[in-house]
N, C-alpha and C positions, 0 to 999 in steps of 0.2 A: 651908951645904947648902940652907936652907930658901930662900933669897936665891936661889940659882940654879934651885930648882924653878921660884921664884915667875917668875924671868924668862923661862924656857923656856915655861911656859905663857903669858904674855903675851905672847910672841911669835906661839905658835900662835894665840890668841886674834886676834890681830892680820890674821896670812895666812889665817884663816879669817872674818873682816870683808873683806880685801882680795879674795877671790873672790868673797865675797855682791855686792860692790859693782860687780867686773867684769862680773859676770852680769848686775847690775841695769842695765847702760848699756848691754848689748848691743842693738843697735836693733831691734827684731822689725818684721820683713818676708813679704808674703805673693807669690812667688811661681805663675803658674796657669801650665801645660802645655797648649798646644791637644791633646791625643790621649787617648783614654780611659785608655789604660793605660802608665803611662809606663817603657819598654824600655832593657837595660841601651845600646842606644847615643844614646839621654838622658843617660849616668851622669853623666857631665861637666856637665848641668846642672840635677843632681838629687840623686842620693846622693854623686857623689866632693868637692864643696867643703862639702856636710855633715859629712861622715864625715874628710875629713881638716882639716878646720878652716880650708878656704880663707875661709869664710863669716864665720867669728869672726875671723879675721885682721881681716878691713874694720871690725869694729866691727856686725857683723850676725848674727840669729839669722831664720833662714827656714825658711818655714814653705812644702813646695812640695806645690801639689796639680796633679791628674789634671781636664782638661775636657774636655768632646767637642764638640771644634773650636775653631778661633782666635778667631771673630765671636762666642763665648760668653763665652770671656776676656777679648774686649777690653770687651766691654760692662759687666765688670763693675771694670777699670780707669778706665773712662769714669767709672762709677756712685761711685767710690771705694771699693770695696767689696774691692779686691785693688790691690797695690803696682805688680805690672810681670804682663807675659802675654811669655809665648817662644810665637813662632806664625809658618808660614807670615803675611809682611808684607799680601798684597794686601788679606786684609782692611779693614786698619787704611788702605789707601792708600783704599780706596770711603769709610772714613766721613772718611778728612781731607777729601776731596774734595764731602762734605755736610757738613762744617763741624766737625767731631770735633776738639777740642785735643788731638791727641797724637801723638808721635811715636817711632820707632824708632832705634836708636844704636848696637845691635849684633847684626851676624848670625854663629851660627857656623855654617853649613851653606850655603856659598856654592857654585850648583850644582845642576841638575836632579834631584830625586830622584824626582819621578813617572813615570807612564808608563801604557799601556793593554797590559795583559796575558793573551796569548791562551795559552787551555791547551793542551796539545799535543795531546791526543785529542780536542779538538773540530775540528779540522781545517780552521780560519778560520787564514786569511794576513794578510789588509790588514785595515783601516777597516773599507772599505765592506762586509765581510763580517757587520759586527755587524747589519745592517740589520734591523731585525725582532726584534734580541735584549734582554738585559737585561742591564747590567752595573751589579757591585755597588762601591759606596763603603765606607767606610768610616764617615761621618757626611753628610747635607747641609749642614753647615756643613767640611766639611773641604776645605782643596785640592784633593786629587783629584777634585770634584766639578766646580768651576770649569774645571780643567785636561783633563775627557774632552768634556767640551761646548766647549771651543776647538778641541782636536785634530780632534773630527767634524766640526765646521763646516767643516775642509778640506775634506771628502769629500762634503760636502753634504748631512749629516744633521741632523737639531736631535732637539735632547729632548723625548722626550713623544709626539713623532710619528712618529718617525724607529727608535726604540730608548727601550727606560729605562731609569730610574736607580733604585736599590734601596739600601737601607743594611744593611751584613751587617757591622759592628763589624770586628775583627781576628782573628787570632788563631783558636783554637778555632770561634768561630763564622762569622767568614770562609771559613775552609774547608769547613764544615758546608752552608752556604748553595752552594758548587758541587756538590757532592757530592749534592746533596738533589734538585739540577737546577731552583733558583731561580734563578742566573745561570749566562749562558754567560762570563763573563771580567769581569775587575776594572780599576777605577783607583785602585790605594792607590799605596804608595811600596816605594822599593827592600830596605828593609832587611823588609818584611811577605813582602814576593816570596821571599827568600830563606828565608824561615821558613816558606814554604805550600810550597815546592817539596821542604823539609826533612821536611812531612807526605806528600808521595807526591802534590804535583799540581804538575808538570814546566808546562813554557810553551814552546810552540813562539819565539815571539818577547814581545818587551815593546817594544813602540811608543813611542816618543817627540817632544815637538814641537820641530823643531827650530829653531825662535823662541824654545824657554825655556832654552835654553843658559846663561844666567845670570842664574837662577833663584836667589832667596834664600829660605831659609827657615830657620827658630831665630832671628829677632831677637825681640831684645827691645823691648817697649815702654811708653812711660811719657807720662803727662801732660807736655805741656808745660813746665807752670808749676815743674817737678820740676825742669829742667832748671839752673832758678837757684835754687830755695828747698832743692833733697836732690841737689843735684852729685857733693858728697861718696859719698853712697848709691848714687848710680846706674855712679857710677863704680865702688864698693866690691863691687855685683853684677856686674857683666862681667868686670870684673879678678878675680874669684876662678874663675868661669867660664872665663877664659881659661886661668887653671893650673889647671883639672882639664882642659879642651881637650887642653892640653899631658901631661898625664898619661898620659890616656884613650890619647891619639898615643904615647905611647912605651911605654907597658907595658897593652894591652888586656885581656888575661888578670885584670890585678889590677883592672881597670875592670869585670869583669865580676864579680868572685869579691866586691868591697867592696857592686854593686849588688843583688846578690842576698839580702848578709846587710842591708842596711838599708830593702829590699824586696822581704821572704820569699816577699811572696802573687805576685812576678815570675818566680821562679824552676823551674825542672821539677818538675811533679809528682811523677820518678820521682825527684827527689834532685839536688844539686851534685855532677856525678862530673865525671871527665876528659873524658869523650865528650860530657858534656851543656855543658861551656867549649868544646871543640871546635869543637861546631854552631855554640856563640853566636859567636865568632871569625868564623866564615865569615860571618854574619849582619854584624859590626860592620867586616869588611875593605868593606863597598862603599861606606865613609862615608871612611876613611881618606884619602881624596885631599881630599874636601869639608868636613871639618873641619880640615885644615892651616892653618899659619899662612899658607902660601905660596896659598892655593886661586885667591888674586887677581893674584899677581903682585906684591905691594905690600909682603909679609915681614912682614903687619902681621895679628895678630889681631882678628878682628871689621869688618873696612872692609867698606865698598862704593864701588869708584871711580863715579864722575859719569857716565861713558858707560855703566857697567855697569846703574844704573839706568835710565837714560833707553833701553835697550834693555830693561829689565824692564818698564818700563813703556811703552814702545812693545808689545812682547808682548801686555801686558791690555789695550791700547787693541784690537787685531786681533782680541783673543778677546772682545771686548766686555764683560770684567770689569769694565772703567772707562770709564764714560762720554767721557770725554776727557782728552787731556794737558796737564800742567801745568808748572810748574817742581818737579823732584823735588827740592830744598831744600824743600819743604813737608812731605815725607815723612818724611824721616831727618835727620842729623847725623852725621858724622865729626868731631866738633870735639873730641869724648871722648876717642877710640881714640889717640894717642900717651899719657897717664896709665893708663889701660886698660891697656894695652901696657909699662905699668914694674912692671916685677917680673924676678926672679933667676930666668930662666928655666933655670940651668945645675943650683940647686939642687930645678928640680922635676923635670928629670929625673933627678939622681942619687936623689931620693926614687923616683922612680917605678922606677928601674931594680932599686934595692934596696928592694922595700915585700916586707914579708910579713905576710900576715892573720892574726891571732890564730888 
């Protein structure tokens, strides 16, 4: 008897050294978000491969923070001061282009998500109606910023003299700032649109350019030199991203309800109820296309075909975000995305179809 205690606890002894030891290899990774506050239709690359252990699966323990804006991220992947930056790309394409080693390897948000959004009770149609106004961002390091100064230049306006530009955050104080009668209309993105219109400020139209038709944003980006020294790693971050992608796409409800409980301070003030998943639902249907695996045509999660850039980057050439064109092999990589791409995609959705939250 004494014999079989002894082995049962040397046993436990045993699987409890074999976790310390799991734990200890897990590789710690720092993750930056270009947006202040990161929204459950982030979840996918944020709380869902946390929380369901896509992250530990690779051999990774990540650690994901909130930036305000891409150009802040990437400077401090640049600095080595953080692993990878998920960001609107052009930033990263300006500093390859002043000599920056690094590059991009996987987008999930393949697809224009910006746009110039006129409130409905201001009573402006086009453009050229802002003349003389202010429209508000989001950050001056964010996309929308880049993206309302191309579209005006159509119309023959510029910044500064023309109309400005103002930075009113998201959210609560986004709408605060129209309401207040700081700005007459915004350039943030689709999914803030649908959460300002959710607060009681309707939009006549949301303006788009139709040069950025394929538009990338949500890549990731990584040193160069990562590319052959943490292959492993870089691969092991997209590919867990990719099945929570997959998740987020088949059951958004449990995308919504997992990012809320592992980022409380996201969630409504007034409480997690039906009505308050409801809203978010409508809020995460206008990404549903743009985060598919199909968004490209390629059936491949995370690509960017060759033309599709070099029409991205024609886009920043016109809007004068980029100095000049180059060969877009300097920018990205596809050489990842079929490993990326191996995983049991039948077992995330049956997870996802049957997940239920504690």
């Amino acid at each position: 008897m004494k014999l079989k205690t002894f082995c049962i606890a040397l046993l436990l002894v045993g699987m409890t050294s074999a976790g310390a030891v799991l734990a200890q290899t897990l590789q710690k990774i720092t993750l930056l978000h270009s947006q202040p506050q990161i929204t459950s239709a982030f979840a996918y690359s944020s709380s869902l491969p946390i929380h369901l252990g896509y992250f530990k699966e690779e051999g990774l323990e990540v650690e994901v923070n909130a930036m305000a804006g891409a150009a802040a991220a990437m400077q401090l992947v640049i600095g080595g001061r953080a692993d990878f930056a998920i960001g609107n790309p052009s930033g990263a394409m300006i500093a390859i282009q002043k000599g920056a080693d690094v590059r991009f390897y996987y987008t999930s948000i393949r697809g224009d998500i910006f746009g110039v959004a006129l409130p409905a009770e201001s009573g402006m149609k086009t453009l050229a109606d802002l003349k003389g106004k202010t429209i508000g961002v989001s950050s001056f390091a964010s996309g929308g910023t880049n993206y309302v100064k191309g579209l005006m230049k159509t119309v023959g306006l510029e910044s500064g003299r023309d109309y400005n530009i103002v930075e009113v955050g998201v959210g609560a104080r986004a709408a605060g700032a129209y309401r207040s009668k700081q700005i007459d209309a915004y350039s943030l993105w689709d999914e803030i649109y649908v959460t300002l219109q959710q607060s009681g400020i309707p939009f006549s139209s949301i303006i788009r350019d139709p040069r950025a038709d394929g538009h990338a944003v949500g890549s990731i980006l990584a040193k160069t030199a990562d590319y052959t020294a943490r292959r492993k790693t870089l691969i092991g971050v997209a590919r867990a991203i990719a099945k929570a992608q997959l998740f987020q796409y088949t059951n958004p409800e449990a995308a919504i309800r997992i990012h809320w409980k592992v980022y409380p301070q996201t969630a409504p003030r007034d409480g997690i109820t039906d009505a308050a998943v409801k809203r978010e639902l409508n809020v995460l249907a206008v990404r549903t296309v743009l985060i598919s695996k199909n968004a490209m045509k390629t059936n491949k999660w995370g690509d960017l075909p060759r033309d599709v850039m070099e029409k991205f980057q024609g886009y920043l050439v016109a809007t004068e975000v980029l100095p000049k064109a180059m060969d877009v092999g300097a920018y990205y990589t596809n050489d990842l995305i079929d490993e990326i791409n191996n995983f049991d995609e039948a077992a995330i959705v049956r997870q996802a179809r049957e997940f239920k939250l504690p």
